[in-house]
CHARMM internal coordinates of N, CA and C (Angstrom, degrees):
IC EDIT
DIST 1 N 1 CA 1.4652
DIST 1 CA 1 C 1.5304
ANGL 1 N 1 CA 1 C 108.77
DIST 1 C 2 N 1.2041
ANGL 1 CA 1 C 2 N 107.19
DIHE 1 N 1 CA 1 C 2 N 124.60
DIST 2 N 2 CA 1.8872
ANGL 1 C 2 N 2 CA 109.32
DIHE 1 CA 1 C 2 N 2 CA 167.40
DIST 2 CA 2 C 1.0390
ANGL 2 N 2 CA 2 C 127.05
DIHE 1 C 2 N 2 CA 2 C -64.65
DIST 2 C 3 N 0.8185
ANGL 2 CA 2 C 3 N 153.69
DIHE 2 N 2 CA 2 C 3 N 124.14
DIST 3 N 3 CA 1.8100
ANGL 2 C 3 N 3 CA 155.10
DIHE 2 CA 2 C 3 N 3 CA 164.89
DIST 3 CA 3 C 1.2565
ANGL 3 N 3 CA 3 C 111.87
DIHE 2 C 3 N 3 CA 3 C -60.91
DIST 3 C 4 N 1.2330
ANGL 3 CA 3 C 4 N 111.76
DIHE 3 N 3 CA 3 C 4 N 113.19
DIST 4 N 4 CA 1.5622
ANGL 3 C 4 N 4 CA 140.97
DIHE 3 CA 3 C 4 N 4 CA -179.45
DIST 4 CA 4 C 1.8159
ANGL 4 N 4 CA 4 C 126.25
DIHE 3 C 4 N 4 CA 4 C -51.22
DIST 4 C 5 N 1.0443
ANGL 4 CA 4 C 5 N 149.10
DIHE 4 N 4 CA 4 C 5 N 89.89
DIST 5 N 5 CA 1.7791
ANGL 4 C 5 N 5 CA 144.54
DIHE 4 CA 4 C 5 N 5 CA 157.51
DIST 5 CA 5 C 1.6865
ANGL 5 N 5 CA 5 C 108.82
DIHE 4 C 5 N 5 CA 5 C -65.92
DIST 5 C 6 N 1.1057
ANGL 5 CA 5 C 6 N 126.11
DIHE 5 N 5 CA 5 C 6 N 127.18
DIST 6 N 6 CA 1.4812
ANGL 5 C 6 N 6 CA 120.72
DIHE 5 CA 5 C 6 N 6 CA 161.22
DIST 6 CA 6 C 1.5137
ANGL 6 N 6 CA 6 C 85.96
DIHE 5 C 6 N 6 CA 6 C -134.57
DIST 6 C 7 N 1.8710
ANGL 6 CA 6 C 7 N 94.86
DIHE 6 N 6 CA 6 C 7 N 137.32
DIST 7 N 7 CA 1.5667
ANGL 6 C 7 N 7 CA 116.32
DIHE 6 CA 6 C 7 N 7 CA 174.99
DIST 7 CA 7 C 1.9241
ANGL 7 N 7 CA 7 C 98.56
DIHE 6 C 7 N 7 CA 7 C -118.00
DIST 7 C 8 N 0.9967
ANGL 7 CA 7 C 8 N 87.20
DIHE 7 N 7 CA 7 C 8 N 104.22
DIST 8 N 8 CA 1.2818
ANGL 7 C 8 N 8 CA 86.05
DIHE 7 CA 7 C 8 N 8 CA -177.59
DIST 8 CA 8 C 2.0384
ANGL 8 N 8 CA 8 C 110.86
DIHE 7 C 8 N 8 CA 8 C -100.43
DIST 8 C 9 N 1.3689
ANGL 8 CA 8 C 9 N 94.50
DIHE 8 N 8 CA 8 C 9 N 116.39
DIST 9 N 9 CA 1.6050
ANGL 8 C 9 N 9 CA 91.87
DIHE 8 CA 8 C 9 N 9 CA -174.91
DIST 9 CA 9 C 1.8847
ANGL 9 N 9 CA 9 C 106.46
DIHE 8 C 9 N 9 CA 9 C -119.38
DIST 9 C 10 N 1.5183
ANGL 9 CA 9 C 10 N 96.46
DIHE 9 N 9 CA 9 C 10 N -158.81
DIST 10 N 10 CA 1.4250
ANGL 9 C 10 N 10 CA 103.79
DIHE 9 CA 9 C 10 N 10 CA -149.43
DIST 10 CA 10 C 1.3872
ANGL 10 N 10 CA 10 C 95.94
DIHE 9 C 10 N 10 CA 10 C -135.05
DIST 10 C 11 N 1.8225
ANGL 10 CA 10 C 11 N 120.91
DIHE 10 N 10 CA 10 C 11 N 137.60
DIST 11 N 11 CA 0.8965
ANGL 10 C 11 N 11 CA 109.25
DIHE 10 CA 10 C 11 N 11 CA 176.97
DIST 11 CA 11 C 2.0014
ANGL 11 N 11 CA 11 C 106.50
DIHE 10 C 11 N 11 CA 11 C -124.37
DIST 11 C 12 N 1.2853
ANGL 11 CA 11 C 12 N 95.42
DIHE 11 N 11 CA 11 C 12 N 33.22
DIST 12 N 12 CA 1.1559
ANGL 11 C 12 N 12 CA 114.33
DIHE 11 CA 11 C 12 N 12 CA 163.61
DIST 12 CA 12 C 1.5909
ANGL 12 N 12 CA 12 C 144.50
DIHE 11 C 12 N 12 CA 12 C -97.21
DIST 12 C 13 N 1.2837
ANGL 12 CA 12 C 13 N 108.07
DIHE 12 N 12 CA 12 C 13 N 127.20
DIST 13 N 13 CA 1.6381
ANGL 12 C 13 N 13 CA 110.21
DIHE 12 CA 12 C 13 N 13 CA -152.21
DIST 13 CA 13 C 1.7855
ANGL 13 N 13 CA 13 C 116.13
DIHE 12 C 13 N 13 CA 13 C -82.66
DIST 13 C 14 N 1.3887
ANGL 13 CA 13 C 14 N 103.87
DIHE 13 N 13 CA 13 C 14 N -8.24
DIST 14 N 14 CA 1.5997
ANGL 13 C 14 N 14 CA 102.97
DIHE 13 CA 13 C 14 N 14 CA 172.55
DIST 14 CA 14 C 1.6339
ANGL 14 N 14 CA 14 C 96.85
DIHE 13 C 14 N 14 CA 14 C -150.31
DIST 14 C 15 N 1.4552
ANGL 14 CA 14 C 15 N 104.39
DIHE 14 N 14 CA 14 C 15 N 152.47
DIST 15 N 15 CA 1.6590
ANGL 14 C 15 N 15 CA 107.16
DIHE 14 CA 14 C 15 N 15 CA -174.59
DIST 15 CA 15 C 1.3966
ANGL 15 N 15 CA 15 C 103.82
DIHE 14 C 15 N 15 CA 15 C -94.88
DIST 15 C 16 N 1.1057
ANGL 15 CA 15 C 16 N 100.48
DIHE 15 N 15 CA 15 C 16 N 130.97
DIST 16 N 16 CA 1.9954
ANGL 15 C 16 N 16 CA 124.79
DIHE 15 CA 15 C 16 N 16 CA -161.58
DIST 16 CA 16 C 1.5408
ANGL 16 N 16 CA 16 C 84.81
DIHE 15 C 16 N 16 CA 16 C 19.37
DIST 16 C 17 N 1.8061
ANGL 16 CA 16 C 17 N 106.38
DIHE 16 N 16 CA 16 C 17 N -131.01
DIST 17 N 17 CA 1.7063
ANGL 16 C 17 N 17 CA 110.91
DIHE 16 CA 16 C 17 N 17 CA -164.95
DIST 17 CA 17 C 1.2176
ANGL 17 N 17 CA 17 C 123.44
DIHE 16 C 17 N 17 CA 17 C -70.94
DIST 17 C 18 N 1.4120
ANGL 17 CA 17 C 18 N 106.33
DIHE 17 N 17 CA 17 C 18 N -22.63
DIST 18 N 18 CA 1.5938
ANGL 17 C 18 N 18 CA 122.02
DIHE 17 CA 17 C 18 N 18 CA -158.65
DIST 18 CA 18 C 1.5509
ANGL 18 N 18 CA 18 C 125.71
DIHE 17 C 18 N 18 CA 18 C -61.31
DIST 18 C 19 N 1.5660
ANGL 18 CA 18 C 19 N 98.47
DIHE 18 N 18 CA 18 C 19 N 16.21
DIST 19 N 19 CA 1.6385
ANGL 18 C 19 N 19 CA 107.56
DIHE 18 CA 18 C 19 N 19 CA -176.81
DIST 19 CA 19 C 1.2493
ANGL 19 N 19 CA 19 C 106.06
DIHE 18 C 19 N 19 CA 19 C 67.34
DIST 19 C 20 N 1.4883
ANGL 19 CA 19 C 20 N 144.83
DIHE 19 N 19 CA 19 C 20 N -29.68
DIST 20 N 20 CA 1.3453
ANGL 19 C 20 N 20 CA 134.82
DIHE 19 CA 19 C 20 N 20 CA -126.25
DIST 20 CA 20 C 1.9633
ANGL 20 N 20 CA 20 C 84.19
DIHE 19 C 20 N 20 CA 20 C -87.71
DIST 20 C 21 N 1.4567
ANGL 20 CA 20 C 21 N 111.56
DIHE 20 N 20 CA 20 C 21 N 152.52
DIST 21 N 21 CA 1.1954
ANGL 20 C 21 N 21 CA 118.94
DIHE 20 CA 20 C 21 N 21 CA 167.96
DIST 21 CA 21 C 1.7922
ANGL 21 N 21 CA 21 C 118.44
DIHE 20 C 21 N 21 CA 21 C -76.75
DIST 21 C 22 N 1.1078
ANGL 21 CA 21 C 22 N 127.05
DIHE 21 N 21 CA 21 C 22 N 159.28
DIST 22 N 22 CA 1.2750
ANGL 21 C 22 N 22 CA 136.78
DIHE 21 CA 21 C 22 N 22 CA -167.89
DIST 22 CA 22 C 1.2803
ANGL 22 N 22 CA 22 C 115.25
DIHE 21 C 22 N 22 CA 22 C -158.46
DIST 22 C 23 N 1.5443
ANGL 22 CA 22 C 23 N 118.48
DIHE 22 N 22 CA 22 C 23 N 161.00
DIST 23 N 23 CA 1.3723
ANGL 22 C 23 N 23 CA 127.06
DIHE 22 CA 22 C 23 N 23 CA -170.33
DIST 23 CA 23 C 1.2466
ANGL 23 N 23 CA 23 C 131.99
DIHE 22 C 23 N 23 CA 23 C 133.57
DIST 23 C 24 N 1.4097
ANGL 23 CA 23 C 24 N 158.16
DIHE 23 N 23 CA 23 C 24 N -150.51
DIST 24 N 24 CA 1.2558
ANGL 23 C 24 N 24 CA 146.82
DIHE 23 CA 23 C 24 N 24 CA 173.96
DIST 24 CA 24 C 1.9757
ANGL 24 N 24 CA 24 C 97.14
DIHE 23 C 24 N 24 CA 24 C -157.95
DIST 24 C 25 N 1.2904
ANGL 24 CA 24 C 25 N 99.27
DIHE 24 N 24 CA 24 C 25 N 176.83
DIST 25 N 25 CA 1.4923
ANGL 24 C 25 N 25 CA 107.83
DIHE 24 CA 24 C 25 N 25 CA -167.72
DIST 25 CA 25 C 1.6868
ANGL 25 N 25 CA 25 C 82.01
DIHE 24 C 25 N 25 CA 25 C -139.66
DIST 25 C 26 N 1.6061
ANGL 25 CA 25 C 26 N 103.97
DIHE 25 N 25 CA 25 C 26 N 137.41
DIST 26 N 26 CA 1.4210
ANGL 25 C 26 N 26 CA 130.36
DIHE 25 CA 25 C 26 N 26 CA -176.38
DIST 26 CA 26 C 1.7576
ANGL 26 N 26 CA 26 C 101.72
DIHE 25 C 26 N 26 CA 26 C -32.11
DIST 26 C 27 N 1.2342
ANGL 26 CA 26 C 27 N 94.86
DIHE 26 N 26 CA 26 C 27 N -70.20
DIST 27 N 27 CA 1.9633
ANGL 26 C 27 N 27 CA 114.67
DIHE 26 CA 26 C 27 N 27 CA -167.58
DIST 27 CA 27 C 1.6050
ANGL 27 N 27 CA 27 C 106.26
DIHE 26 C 27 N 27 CA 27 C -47.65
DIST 27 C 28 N 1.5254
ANGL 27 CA 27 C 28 N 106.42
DIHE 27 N 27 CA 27 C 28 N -37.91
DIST 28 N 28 CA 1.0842
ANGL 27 C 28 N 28 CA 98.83
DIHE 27 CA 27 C 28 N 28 CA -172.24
DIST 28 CA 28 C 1.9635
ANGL 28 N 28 CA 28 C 123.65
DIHE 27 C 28 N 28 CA 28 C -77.59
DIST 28 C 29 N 1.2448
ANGL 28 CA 28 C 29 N 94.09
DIHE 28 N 28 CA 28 C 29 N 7.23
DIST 29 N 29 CA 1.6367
ANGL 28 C 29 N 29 CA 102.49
DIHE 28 CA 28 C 29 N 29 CA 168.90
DIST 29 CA 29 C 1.7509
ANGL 29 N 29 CA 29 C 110.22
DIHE 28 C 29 N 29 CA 29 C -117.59
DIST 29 C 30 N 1.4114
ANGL 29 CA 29 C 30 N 96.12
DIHE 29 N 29 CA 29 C 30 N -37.61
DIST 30 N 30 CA 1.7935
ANGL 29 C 30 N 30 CA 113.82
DIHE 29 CA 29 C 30 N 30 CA -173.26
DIST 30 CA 30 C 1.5103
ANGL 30 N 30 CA 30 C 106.94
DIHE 29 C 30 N 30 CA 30 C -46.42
DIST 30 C 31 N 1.9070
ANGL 30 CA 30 C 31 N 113.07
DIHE 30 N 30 CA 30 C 31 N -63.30
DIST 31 N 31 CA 1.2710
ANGL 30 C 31 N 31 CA 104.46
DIHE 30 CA 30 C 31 N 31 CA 174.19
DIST 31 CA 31 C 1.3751
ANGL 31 N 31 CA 31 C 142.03
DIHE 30 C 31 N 31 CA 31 C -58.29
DIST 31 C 32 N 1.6062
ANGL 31 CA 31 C 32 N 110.37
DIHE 31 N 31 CA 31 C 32 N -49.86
DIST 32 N 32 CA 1.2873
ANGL 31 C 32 N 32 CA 106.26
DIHE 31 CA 31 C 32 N 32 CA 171.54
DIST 32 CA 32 C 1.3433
ANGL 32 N 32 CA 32 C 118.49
DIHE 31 C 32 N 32 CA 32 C -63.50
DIST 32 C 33 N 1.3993
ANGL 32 CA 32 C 33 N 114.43
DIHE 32 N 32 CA 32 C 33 N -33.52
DIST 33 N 33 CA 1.5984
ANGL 32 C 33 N 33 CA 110.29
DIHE 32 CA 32 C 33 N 33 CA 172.31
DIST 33 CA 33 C 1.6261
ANGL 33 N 33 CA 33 C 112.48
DIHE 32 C 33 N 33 CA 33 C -30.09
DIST 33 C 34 N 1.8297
ANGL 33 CA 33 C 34 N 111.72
DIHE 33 N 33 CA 33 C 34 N -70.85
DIST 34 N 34 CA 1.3852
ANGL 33 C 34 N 34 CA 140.39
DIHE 33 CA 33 C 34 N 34 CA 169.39
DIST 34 CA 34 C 1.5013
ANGL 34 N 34 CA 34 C 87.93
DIHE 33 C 34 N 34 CA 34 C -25.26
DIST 34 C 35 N 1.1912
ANGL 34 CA 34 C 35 N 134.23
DIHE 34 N 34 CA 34 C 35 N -77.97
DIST 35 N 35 CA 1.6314
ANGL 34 C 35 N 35 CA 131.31
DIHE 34 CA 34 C 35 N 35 CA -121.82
DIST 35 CA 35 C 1.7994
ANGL 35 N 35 CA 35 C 86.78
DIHE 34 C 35 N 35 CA 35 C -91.55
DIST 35 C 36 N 1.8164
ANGL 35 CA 35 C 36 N 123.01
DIHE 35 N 35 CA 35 C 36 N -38.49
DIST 36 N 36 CA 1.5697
ANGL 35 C 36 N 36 CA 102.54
DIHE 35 CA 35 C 36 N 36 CA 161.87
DIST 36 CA 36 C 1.1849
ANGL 36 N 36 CA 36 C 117.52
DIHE 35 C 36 N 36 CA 36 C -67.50
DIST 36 C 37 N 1.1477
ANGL 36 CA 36 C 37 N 144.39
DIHE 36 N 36 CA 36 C 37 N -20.45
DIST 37 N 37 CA 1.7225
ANGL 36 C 37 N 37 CA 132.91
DIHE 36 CA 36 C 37 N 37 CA -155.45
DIST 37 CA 37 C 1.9275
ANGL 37 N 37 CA 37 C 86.16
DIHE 36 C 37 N 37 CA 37 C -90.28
DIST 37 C 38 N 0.9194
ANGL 37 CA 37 C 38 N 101.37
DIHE 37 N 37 CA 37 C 38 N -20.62
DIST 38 N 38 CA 1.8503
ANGL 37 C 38 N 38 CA 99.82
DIHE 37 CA 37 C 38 N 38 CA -153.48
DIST 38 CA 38 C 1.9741
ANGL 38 N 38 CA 38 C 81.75
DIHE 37 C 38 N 38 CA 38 C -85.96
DIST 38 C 39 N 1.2620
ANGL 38 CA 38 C 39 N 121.16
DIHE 38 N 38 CA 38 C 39 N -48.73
DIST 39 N 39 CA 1.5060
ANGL 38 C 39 N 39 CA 117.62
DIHE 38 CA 38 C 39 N 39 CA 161.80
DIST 39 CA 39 C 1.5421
ANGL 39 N 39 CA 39 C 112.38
DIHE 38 C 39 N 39 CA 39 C -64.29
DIST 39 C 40 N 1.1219
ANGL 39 CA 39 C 40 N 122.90
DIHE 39 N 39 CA 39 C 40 N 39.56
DIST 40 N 40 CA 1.5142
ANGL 39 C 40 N 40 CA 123.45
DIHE 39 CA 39 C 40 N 40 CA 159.77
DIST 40 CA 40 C 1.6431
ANGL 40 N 40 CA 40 C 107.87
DIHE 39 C 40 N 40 CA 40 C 48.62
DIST 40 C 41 N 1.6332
ANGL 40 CA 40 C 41 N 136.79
DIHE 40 N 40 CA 40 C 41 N 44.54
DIST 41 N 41 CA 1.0934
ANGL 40 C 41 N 41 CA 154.02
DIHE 40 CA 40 C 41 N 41 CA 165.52
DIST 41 CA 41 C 1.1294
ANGL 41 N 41 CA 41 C 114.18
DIHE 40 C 41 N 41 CA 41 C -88.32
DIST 41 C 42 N 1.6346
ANGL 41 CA 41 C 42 N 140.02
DIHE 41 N 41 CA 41 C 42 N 113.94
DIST 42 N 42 CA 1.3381
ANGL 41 C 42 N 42 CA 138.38
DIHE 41 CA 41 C 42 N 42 CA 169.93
DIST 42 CA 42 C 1.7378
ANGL 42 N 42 CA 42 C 116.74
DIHE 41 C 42 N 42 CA 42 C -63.40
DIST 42 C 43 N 1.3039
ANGL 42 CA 42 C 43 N 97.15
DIHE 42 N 42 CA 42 C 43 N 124.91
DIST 43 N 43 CA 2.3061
ANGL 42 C 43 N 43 CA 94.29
DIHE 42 CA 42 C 43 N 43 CA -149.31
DIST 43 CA 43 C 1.7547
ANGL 43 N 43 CA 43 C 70.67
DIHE 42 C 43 N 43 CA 43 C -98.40
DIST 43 C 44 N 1.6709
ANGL 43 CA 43 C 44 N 112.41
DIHE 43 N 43 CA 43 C 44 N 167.96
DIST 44 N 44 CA 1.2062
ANGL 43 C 44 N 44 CA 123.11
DIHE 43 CA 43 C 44 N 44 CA -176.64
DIST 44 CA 44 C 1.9807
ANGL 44 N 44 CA 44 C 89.06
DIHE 43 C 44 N 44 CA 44 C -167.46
DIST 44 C 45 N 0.7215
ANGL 44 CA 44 C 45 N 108.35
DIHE 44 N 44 CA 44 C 45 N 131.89
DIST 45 N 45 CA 1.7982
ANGL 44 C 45 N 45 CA 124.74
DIHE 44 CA 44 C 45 N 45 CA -164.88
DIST 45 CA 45 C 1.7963
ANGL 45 N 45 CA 45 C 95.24
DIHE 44 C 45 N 45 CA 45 C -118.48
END
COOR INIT
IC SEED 1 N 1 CA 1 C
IC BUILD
């Protein structure tokens, strides 16, 4: 059995009412993704 990563992100531009901004930046899923898949981790986005 493989051992599982889920990156679960957001494609939402403010968090619920609170004005506050939200979102993710490419690298910040891209690399670690890279560094589990390369440790033989099944990645799921």
């Amino acid at each position: 059995m493989t051992d599982k990563v889920l990156f679960a992100l957001t494609s939402h531009e403010t968090l619920g009412d609170t004005g506050r901004r939200t979102g993710f930046y490419i690298p910040e899923v891209a690399h670690p993704a890279a560094v589990f898949e390369a440790a033989g981790y099944e990645i799921s986005y």
